[in-house]
C-alpha positions as CSV (number, residue, x, y, z in Angstrom):
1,X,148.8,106.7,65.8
2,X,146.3,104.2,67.3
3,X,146.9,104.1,71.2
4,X,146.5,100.6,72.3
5,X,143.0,99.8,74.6
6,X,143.3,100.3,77.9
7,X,141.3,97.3,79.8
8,X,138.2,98.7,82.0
9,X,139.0,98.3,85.6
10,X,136.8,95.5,87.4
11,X,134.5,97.4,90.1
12,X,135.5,96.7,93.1
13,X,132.3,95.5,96.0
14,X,132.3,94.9,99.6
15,X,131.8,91.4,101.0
16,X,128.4,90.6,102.6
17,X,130.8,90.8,106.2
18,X,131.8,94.4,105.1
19,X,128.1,95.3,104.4
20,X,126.9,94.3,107.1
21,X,129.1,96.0,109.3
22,X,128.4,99.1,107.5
23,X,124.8,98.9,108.1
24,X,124.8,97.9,111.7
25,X,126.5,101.5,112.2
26,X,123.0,103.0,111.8
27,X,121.0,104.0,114.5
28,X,117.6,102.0,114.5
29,X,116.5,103.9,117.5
30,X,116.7,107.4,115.2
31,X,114.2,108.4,112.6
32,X,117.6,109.2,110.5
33,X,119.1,106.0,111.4
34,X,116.4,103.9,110.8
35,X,116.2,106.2,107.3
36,X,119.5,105.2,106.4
37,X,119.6,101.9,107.3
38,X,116.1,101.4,104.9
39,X,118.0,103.6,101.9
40,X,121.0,101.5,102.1
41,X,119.2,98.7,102.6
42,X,117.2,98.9,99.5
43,X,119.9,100.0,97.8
44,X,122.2,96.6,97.8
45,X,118.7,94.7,97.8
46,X,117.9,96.2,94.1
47,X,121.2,97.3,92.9
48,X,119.3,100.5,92.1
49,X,121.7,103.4,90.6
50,X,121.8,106.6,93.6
51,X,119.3,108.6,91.4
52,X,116.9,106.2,90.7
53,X,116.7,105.2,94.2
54,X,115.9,108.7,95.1
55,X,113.4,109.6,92.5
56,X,111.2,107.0,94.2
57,X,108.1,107.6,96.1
58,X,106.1,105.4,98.0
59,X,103.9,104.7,95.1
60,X,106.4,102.7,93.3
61,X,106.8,100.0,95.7
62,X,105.1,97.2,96.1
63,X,107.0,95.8,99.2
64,X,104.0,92.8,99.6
65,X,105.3,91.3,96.1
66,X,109.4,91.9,96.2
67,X,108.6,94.8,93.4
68,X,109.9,98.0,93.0
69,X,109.0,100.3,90.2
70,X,111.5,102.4,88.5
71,X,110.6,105.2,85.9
72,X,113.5,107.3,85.9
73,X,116.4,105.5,84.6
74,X,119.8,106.5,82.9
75,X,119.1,104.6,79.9
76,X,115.4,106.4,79.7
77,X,113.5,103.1,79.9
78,X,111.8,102.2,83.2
79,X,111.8,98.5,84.6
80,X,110.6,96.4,87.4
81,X,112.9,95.1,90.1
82,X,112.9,92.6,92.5
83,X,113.1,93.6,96.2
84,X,114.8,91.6,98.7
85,X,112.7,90.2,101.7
86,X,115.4,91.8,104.0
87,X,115.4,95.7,102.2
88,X,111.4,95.2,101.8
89,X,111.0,94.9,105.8
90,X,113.6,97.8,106.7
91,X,111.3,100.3,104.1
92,X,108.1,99.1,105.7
93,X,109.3,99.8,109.3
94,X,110.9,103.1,108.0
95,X,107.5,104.2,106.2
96,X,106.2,103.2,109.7
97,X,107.8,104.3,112.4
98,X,110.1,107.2,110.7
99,X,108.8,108.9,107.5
100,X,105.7,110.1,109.1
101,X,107.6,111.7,112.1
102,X,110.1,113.8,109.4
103,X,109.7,117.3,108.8
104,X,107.9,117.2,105.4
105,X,107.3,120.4,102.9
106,X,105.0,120.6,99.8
107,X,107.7,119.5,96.7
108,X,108.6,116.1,99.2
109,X,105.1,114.9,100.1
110,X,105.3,111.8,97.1
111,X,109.0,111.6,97.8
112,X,110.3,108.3,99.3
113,X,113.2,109.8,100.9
114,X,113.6,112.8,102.9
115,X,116.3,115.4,104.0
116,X,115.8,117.8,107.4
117,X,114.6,120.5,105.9
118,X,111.4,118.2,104.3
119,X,112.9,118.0,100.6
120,X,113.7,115.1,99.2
121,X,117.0,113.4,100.0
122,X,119.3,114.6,97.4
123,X,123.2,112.3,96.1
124,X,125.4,114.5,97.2
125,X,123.9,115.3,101.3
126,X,123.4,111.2,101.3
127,X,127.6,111.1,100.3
128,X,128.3,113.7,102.7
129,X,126.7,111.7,105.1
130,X,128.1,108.4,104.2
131,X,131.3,110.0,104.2
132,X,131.1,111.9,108.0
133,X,128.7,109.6,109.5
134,X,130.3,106.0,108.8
135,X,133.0,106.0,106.8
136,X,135.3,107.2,109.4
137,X,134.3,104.1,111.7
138,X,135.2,101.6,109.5
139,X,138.5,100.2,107.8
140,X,137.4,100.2,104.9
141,X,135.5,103.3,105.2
142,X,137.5,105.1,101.9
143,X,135.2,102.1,99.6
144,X,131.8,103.3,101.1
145,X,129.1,104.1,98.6
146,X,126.1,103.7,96.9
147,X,127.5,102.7,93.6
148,X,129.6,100.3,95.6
149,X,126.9,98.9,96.9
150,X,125.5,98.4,93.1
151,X,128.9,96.3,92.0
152,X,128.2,94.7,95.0
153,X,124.9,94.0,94.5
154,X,126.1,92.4,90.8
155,X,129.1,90.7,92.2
156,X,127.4,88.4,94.8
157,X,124.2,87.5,92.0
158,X,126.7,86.5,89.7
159,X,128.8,84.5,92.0
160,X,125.9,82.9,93.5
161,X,125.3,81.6,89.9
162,X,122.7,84.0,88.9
163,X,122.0,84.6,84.9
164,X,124.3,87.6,83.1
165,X,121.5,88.6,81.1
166,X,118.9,88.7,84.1
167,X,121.2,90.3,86.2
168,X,121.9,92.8,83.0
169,X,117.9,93.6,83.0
170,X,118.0,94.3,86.9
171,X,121.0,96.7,86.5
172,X,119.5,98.2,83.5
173,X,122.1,97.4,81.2
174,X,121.1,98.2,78.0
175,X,124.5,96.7,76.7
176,X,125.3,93.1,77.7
177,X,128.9,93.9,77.9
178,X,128.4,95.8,80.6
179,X,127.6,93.0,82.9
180,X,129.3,90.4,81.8
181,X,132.2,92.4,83.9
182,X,131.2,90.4,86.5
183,X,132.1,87.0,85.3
184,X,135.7,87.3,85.4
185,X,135.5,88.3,89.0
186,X,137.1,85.5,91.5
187,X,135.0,83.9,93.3
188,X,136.5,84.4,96.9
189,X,134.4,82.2,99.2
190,X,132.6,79.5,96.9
191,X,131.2,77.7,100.1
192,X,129.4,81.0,100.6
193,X,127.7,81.5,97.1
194,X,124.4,80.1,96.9
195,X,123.5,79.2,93.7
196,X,120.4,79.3,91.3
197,X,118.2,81.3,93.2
198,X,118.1,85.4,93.0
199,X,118.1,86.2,96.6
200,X,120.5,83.7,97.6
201,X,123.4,86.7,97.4
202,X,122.2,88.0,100.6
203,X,121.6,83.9,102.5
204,X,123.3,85.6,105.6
205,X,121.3,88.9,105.9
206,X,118.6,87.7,104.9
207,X,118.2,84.8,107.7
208,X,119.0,87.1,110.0
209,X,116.5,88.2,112.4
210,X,115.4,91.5,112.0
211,X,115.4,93.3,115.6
212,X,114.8,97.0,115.3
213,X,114.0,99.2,118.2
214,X,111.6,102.0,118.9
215,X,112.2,105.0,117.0
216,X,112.5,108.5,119.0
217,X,113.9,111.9,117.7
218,X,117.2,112.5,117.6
219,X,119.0,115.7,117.3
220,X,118.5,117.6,113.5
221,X,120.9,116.7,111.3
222,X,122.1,120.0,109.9
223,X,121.7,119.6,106.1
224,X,121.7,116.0,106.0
């Protein structure tokens, strides 16, 4: 008996409003904060998968070109990515003014991101925090994530007219079909797309002026 195919669910993103509500949650004036708001950050401005964002280290960015390095992918072949103005001045000012204040053992020295107790920042504390930290503040707090923030990431590039196959390569799609997902997505706001240029998904955050305050400690998140 052959079962008919069951059609793949679309992946459902936030809006750029929705993001940007989420991320103004964290607190700037916290090393954490100011942690989470660069992770996030870096996450929609790659559409980077959780792991390979946090198998980064400082080494593999090149924040003066828009470039981030990625070596350990889920396909097994590495790649170049473009960083997004906006995620590449949140990571600067978080290697700045935060990273160097966190407590920091041997095995996390390289590592880009890292957890209370000086490891590196592992998917399921960053969830757990998602989860307690912001979710609960927000509506729409049951969607948060970083894979959401992927789809999301996808969604808006090919709305705003970016190439399937580009966007594919960025995602690290090693099967077209994979992508082209996207295309059948409605296009909610159309005045809102910008078209033809790769970091015209994020017009509004990316205009925005960045205002970040100092950084002081804040109290230990246990296991976080």
């Amino acid at each position: 008996i052959t079962l008919p195919r069951v059609a793949k669910a679309l992946p459902r993103g936030l809006s750029i409003e929705e993001i940007e509500a989420w991320f103004e949650l964290c607190d700037l004036g916290c090393h954490w904060g100011l942690r989470d708001r660069a992770f996030l950050e870096l996450a929609y401005g790659t559409g980077l998968r959780h792991g390979e964002l946090l198998a980064l280290s400082a080494s593999d960015l090149n924040l003066a070109e828009g470039l981030a390095r990625v070596e350990k992918s889920k396909n097994g072949h590495g790649r170049v990515v473009p960083v997004t103005r906006r995620a590449s001045s949140f990571v600067e000012r978080y290697l700045t003014d935060a990273r160097p204040w966190l407590p920091v053992v041997a095995s996390g020295r390289d590592r880009l991101w890292l957890n209370s107790r000086g490891r590196q920042q592992t998917a399921s504390t960053m969830t757990d925090r998602i989860a307690k930290l912001y979710a609960p503040r927000l509506e729409f707090g049951h969607r948060l994530g970083v894979h959401v923030l992927r789809h999301s990431f996808a969604t808006h590039l090919v709305k705003g007219g970016a190439d399937v196959r580009h966007v594919g390569e960025i995602l690290g799609h090693r099967d077209l079909n994979s992508t082209t997902c996207y295309t059948s997505l409605e296009v909610d706001d159309r005045r809102a797309s910008q078209r033809g240029r790769g970091e015209d998904h994020r017009a509004v955050l990316l205009t925005a002026p960045i205002t970040i305050s100092s950084t002081a400690p804040c109290r230990r998140p246990t296991g976080l």
